[in-house]
C-alpha positions in Angstrom: 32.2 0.8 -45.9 30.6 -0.4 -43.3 27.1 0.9 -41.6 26.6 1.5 -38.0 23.8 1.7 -35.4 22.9 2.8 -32.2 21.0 5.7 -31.2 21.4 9.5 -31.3 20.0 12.8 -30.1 20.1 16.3 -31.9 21.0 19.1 -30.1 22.3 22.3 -31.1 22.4 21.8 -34.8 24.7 18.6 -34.1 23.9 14.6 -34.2 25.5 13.0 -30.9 25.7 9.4 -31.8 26.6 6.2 -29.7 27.1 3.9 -33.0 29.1 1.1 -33.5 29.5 -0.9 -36.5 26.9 -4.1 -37.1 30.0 -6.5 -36.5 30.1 -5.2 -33.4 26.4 -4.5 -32.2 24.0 -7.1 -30.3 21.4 -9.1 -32.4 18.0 -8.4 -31.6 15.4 -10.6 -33.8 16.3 -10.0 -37.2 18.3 -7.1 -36.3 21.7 -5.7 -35.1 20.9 -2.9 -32.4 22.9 -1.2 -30.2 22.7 1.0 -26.7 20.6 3.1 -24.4 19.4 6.5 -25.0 19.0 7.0 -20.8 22.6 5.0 -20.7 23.9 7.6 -23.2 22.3 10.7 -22.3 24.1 10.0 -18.4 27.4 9.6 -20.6 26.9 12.7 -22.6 25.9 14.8 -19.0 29.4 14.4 -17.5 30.5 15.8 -21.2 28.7 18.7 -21.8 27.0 20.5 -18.8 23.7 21.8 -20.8 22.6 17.7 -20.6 22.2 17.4 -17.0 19.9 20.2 -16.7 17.1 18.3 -18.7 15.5 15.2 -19.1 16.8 12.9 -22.3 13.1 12.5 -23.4 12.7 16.0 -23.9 15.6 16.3 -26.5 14.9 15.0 -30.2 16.5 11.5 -30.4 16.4 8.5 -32.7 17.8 5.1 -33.5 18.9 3.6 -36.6 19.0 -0.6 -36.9 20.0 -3.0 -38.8 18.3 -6.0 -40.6 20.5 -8.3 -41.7 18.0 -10.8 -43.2 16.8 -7.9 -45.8 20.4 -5.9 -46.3 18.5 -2.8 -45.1 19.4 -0.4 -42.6 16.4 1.8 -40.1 16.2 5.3 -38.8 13.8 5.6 -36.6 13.7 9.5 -35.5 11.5 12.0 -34.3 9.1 14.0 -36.5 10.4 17.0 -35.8 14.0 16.1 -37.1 12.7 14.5 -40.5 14.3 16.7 -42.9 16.9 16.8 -45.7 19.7 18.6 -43.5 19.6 16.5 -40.7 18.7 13.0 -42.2 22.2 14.2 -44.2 23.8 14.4 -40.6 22.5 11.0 -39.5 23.7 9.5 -42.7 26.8 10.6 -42.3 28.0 9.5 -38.3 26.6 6.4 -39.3 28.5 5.5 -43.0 24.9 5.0 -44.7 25.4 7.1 -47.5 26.1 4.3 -49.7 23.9 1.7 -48.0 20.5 0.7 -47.8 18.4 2.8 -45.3 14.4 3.8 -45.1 13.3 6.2 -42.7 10.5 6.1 -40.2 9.2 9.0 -38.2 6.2 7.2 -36.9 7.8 4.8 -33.8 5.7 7.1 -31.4 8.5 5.4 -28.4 10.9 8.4 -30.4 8.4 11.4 -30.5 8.8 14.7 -27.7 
């Protein structure tokens, strides 16, 4: 299986994900990355009409990377959304569950 990244946003008890697998995403560093929250947050407006109306900051959101040199995948994510349930969502959009992941809920760039 193979692991993906990009970044994501929780709304309404769902992860919306822009991932893509690490074959396909853009090396940053030591890392495969991928996307834009602003970039993805236009995308999801013209998708579902409760977007538009506020700002993408204001929604939970997160990322998860990939460092190739160490094997190990990163979800970076906001405080708020640091729990079993929804770490269990992320997990899952983005084929970790057999993978090599640590979370981090301290990358203030992710907090409300």
């Amino acid at each position: 299986m193979i692991g993906k990244v990009g970044p994501f946003f929780y709304k309404d008890g769902k992860i919306l994900a822009d991932g893509v697998d690490i074959c396909n995403a853009e090396k940053y560093g030591e890392f495969r990355t991928w996307g834009d929250h602003s970039v993805f947050w236009d995308n999801l407006s013209k998708k579902h009409h409760e977007c538009w109306q506020i700002e993408y900051f204001t929604c939970p959101r997160g990322r998860v990377t990939y460092n190739f040199n160490l094997n190990r995948f990163y979800i970076y994510l906001n405080k708020k959304i640091n729990n079993k349930k929804i770490i269990s969502l992320i997990v899952e959009e983005f084929n970790l569950a057999e993978l090599d992941y640590i979370i981090d809920d301290t990358d203030e760039h992710y907090q409300i």
